[in-house]
C-alpha positions, 0 to 999 in steps of 0.5 A: 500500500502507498504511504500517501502521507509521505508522498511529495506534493506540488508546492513541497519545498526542501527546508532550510534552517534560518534565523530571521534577526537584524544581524551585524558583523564587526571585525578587528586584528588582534595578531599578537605582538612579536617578541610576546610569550608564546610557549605553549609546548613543554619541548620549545626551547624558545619563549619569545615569538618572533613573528606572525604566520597569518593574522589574528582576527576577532570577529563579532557576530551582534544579532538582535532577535524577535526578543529584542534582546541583543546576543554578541557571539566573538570568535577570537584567535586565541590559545586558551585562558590559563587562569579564569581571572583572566578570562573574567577580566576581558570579558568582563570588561567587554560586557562593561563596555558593551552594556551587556548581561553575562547571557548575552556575550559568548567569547569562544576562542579558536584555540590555536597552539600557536597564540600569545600565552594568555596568562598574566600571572607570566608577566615576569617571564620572557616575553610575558611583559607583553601580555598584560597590554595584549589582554587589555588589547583583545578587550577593546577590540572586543568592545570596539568590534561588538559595538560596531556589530550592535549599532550596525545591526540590519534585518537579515538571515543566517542560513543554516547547512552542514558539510562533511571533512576529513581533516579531524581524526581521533588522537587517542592512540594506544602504543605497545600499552602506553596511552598517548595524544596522536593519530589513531588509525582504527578511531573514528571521528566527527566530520560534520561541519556546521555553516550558518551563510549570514546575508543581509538584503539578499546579498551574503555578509558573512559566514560562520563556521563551526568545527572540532578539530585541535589546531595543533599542526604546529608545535614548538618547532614553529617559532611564529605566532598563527591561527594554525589551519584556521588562517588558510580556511579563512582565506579560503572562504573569504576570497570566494564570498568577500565578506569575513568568515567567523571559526569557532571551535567544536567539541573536539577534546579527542581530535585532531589532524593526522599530521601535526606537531610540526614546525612547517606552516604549509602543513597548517595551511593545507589543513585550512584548504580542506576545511576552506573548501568543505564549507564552500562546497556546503554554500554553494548547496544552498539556493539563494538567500532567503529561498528554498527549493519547491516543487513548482511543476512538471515539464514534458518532454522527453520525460516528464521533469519535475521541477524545483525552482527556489521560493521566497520563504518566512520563518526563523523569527525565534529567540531565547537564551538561558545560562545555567550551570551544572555540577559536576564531580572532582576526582582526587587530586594530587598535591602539586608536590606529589605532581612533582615528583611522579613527573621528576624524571621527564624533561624539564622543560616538560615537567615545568609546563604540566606543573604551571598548567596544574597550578594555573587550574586550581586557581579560580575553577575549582572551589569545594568538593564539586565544581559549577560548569556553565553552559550559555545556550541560545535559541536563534530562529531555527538554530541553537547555539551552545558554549561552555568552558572546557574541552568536551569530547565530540560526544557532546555534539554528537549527542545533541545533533541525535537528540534534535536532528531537525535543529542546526545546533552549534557546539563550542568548547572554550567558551566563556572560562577556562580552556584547559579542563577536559571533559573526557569520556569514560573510556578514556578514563579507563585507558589512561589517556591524558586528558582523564588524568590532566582534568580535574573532573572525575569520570561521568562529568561528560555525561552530566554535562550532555545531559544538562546541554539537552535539558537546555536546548530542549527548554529552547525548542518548547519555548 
């Protein structure tokens, strides 16, 4: 029997996800200075950065929904905020200057290995004097830039597609009983790109572009500061539409390019084509802006041809955002000292690395037997936006896409707090990998924190 209710009709279209808002998009250049703090790899026997491979950018992505409350998402160049006062000093001077509320600001930094350290407590070492006067920097350029995307705001679309690329594997690789962070050729990964194609009066003004994957192509043989393969994707992307292209980082606490840890900045760029080009690939999919494809009618010739011609359409005009933290479990820590001595026998340079890293996470995150995680999750029209601190596993997004596969939803780590502290799944924990024993958080934190995000987003959609 025919299953009519399924049947294609004349006057079926092919749905695409949009977020009708007035939209604005600022930019500023915030490369680091040459000479500023710049090891971020215990091996670097070097401090000081002595150059620039591509520029840093922040970009603000303003947009002012059917509420009519203002929500400003930064996509910032940066390594990873090392102490959450730091964190809470830029942003917090941001939203000072913005005149905003905590919900309303999304910092997500991209992440790169190859940054300016942002850590003001390393003012006393080489080239950390320079740090201090960059922190204030990237806080009036996120002033500036969110300024000029509020007070620019126009009515506008982002469309929302995704795209596939291969560029993230899995770095969880097991080597004769030893757990170390490397390409995995029996792992699978998340290759899912989402794009939001952001135009105003029919003609694109943006993209932004979500993705997991570390950028950890170069590493401390590369004495220049870079964006690492987010440059190149940039490029890419912009050459092609024009207009700026935004990168914020997915949950990509388990991948990471095959080939990395390198000092040669081709390899970073070539990753960045690839990425540049899936999400070309995925715009040019979608019809014209504000249209989508109907089923208008049927010519006969040879063949009878059915035929889809894109349609102006409406929709997209929701909009809600909530902040809400979840608490999360602390396994037993070790003191620093003992620290020290189970790393005695390493590198130095190494040693001293992990030791400031562990210092730097007591400071400011953890206060008592649990620790609140908070997550920001705003609905945009069609589409959610989630951000948290931290560095989950793909998992989260993975999850979240099964839970709403009709939902566009943006996942980002590194977002609004520290950047270093992993949310790892249960199997990691029981292999040992690095990142169960670098965080402080105690095995089923990764699920807490799923579960939470879907609460969020689920309140989001009911709404």
């Amino acid at each position: 029997m025919n299953d009519t209710a399924a049947a294609t009709r004349l006057g079926d279209r092919i749905r695409v996800p949009r977020t009708r808002a007035r939209i604005g998009v600022a930019r500023r250049d915030i490369t680091p200075p040459v000479g500023i703090r710049a090891k971020n790899w215990g091996p670097a026997d070097w401090e000081r950065s002595e150059g620039a491979h591509r520029p840093f950018e922040l970009t603000a992505l303003a947009v002012i929904g059917a509420d009519e409350r203002p929500r400003v998402l930064l996509a910032v160049d940066g390594t990873w905020w090392r102490r959450v006062a730091d964190e809470q000093g830029v942003r917090g001077a941001i939203l000072d200057g913005l005149g905003l509320e905590p919900d309303q600001l999304m910092l997500s930094l991209s992440h790169t290995h190859a940054g300016a350290v942002l850590c003001a407590a390393d003012a006393h070492l080489p080239g950390g004097e320079l740090i201090p006067g960059y922190l204030e920097a990237l806080s009036a350029a996120g002033v500036a830039a969110g300024r000029e995307a509020l007070d620019g705001a126009r009515p506008g679309l982002i469309e929302w597609t995704t795209g596939t690329c291969t560029l993230a594997a899995e770095r969880e690789l097991d080597l004769d009983g030893r757990a170390l962070v490397g390409y995995n050729p029996q792992g699978t990964a998340d290759d899912t790109v989402t794009i939001g194609r952001i135009s105003v009066d029919g003609r694109v003004r943006a993209t932004l572009v979500n993705y997991a994957c570390h950028p950890t192509t170069l590493a401390w043989q590369s004495r220049e500061v870079s964006p690492d393969y987010v440059g190149a994707m940039r490029e890419i992307v912009e050459a092609a539409t024009g207009e700026p292209c935004l990168f914020v980082q997915g949950a990509s606490g388990e991948l990471a390019p095959r080939e990395q840890y390198t000092g040669d900045v081709t390899v970073a760029d070539r990753h960045g084509r690839s990425l540049g080009h899936a999400v070309l690939a995925a715009l040019d999919a979608l019809p014209l802006p504000g249209e989508e494809l109907t089923l208008d009618g049927v010519v006969e010739s040879g063949a009878p041809l059915a035929i889809w011609a894109g349609r102006p359409v409406d929709g997209g005009d929701g909009a809600r955002g909530v902040v809400a933290a979840v608490e999360l479990p602390l396994r037993d820590l070790p003191t620093l000292d003992q620290l020290a001595e189970e790393w005695k026998d390493i590198d130095p340079r190494s040693r001293d690395e992990r030791l400031g890293r562990a210092r730097n996470l007591r400071d400011g995150y953890i206060d008592g037997p649990t620790v609140q995680h908070p997550v920001w999750a705003w609905r945009w029209g069609d589409a959610v936006i989630v951000g948290h601190p931290g560095e989950a596993y793909s998992r989260l997004q993975t999850t979240l896409r099964e839970r709403f596969p009709a939902t566009p939803i943006v996942v980002m780590n590194l977002t609004n707090g520290p950047g270093f502290v992993y949310l790892p799944t249960r199997e990691a924990y029981d292999r040992g990998a690095y990142q169960a024993w670098q965080t402080p958080l105690a095995a089923g934190a990764l699920e807490l924190l799923e579960a939470h995000a879907v609460t969020l987003v689920a309140s989001l959609l009911d709404d």
